[in-house]
C-alpha positions as CSV (number, residue, x, y, z in Angstrom):
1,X,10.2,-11.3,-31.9
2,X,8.7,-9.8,-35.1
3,X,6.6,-6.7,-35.0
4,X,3.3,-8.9,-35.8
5,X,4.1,-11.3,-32.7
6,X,4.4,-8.6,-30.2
7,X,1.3,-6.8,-30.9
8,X,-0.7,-9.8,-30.5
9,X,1.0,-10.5,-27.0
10,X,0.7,-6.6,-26.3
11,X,-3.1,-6.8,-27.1
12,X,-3.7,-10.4,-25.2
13,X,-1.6,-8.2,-22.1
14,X,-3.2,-5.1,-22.2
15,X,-7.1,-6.8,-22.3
16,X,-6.3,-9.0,-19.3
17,X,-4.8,-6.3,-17.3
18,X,-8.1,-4.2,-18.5
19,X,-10.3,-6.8,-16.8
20,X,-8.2,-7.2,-14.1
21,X,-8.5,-3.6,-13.3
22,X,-12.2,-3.2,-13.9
23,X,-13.0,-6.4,-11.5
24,X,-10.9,-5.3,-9.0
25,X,-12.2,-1.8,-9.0
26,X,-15.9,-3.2,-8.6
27,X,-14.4,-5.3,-5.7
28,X,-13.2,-2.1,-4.4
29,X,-16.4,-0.3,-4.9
30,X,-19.1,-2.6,-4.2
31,X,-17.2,-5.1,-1.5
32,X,-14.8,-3.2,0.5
33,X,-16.0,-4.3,4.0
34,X,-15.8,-7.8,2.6
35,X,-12.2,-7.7,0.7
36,X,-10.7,-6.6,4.5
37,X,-12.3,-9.3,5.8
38,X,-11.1,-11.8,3.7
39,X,-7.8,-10.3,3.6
40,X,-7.5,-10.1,7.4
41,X,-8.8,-13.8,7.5
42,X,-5.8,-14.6,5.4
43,X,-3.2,-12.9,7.8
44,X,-4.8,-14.1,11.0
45,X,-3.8,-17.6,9.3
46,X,-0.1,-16.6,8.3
47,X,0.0,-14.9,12.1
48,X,0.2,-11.6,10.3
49,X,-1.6,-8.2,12.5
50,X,-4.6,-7.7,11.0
51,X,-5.7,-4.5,9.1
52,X,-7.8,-2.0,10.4
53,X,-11.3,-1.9,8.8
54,X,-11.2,1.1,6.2
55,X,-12.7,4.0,8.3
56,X,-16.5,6.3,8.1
57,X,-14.3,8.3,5.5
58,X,-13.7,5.8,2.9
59,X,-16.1,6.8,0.6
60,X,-13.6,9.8,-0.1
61,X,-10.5,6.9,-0.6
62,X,-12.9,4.5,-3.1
63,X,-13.6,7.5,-4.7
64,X,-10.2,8.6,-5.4
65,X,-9.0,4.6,-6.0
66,X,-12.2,4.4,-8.1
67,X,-11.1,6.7,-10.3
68,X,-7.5,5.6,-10.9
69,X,-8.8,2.2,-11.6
70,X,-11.2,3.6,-14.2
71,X,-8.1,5.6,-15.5
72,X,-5.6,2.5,-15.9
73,X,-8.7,0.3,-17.5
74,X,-9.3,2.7,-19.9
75,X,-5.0,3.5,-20.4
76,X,-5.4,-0.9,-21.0
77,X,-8.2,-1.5,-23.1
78,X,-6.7,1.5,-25.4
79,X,-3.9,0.4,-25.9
80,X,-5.0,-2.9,-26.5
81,X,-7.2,-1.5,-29.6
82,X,-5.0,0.0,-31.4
83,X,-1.6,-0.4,-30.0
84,X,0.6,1.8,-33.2
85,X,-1.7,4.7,-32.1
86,X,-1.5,4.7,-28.3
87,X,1.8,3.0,-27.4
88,X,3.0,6.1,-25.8
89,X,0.4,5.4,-22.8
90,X,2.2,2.9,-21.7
91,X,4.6,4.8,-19.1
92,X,1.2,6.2,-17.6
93,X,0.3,2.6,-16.6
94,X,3.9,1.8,-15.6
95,X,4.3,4.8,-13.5
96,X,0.6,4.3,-11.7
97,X,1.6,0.8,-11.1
98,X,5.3,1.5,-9.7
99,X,4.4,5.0,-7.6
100,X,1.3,2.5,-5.8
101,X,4.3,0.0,-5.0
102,X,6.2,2.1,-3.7
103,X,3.7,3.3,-2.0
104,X,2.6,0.6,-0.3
105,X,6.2,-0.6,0.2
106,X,6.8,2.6,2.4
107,X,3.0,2.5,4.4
108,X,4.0,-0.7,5.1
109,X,7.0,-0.1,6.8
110,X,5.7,3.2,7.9
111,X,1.8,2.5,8.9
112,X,2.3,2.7,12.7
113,X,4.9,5.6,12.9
114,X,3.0,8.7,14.9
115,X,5.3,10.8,13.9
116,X,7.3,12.3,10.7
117,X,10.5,11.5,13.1
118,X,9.7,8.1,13.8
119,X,11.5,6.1,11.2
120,X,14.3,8.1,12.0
121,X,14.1,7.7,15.5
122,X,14.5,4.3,15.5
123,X,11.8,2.8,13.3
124,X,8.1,1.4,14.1
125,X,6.5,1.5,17.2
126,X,4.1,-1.9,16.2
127,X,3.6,-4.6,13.4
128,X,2.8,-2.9,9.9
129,X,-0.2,-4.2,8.0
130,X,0.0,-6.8,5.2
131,X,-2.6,-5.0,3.2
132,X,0.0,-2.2,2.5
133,X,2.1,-4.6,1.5
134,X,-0.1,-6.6,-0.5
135,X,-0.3,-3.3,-3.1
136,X,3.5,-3.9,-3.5
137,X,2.8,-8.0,-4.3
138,X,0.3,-7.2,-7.1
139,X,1.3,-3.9,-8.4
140,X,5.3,-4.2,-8.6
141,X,4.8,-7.3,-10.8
142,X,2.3,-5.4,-13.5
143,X,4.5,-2.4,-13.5
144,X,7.2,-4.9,-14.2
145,X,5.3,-6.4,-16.7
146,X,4.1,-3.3,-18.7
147,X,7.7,-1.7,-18.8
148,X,9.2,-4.8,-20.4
149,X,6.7,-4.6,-23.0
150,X,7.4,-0.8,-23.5
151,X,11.1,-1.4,-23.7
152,X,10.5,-4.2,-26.0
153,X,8.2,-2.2,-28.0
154,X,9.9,1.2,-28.6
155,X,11.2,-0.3,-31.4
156,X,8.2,-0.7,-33.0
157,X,6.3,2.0,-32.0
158,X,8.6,4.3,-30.0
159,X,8.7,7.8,-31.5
């Protein structure tokens, strides 16, 4: 792939995922009572436990995910403008969208433990909660995504 090529595929990949992550943060923001229901209607048709409804404290969670969301937009649409200059943001983006799945991956195996001893006790005391593990199902794939284009890229850009 030529230098010319991958630019324009890094640009066209960088602007979607800067959409992406300014529409899902106004979801987040402006719909979060709605998303879990949707989401919850979804796994009470796969037979999946439904998730909890976020609690009176999640104005201090939208405010932190609010502000990640604002941070990888920005990280996307950056990079996306002038790719030679800011191609070293990439592993910012890779490692926010790899430590959420991971993340997830782990509250999702870990949501109903009481205790720090519990997994090692013997596991979970209940069903874990698909939206957990629905962090893991879109952010895994993105962080995939973004470090194949960095590897690809170094090459070009990589100092």
């Amino acid at each position: 792939m030529s230098q010319a090529s991958y630019t324009r595929l890094l640009r066209l990949v960088m602007l979607v995922f800067g959409i992406s992550f300014v529409v899902t943060d106004l979801i987040f923001v402006l719909a979060t009572d709605q998303l879990f229901h949707y989401t919850n209607m979804v796994t009470g048709e796969l037979g999946i436990p439904a998730s909890p409804p976020p609690d009176g404290n999640k104005w201090f969670y939208l405010t932190l995910t609010n502000s990640m969301m604002v941070m990888i937009a920005y990280i996307s649409f950056t990079v996306a403008l002038k790719p030679s200059k800011y191609f070293l943001y990439l592993p910012i983006l890779i490692l926010s969208k790899f430590t959420s799945s991971i993340t997830g991956l782990v509250f999702y195996f870990a949501t109903t433990c009481r205790t720090p001893a519990c997994l090692y006790e013997g596991g979970l005391d209940g069903a874990p909660y698909f939206s957990n593990l629905l962090v893991f199902i879109t952010d895994f794939p993105l962080g995939v995504i973004a470090l194949v284009l960095y590897l690809k890229g170094k090459r070009y850009y990589g100092k």
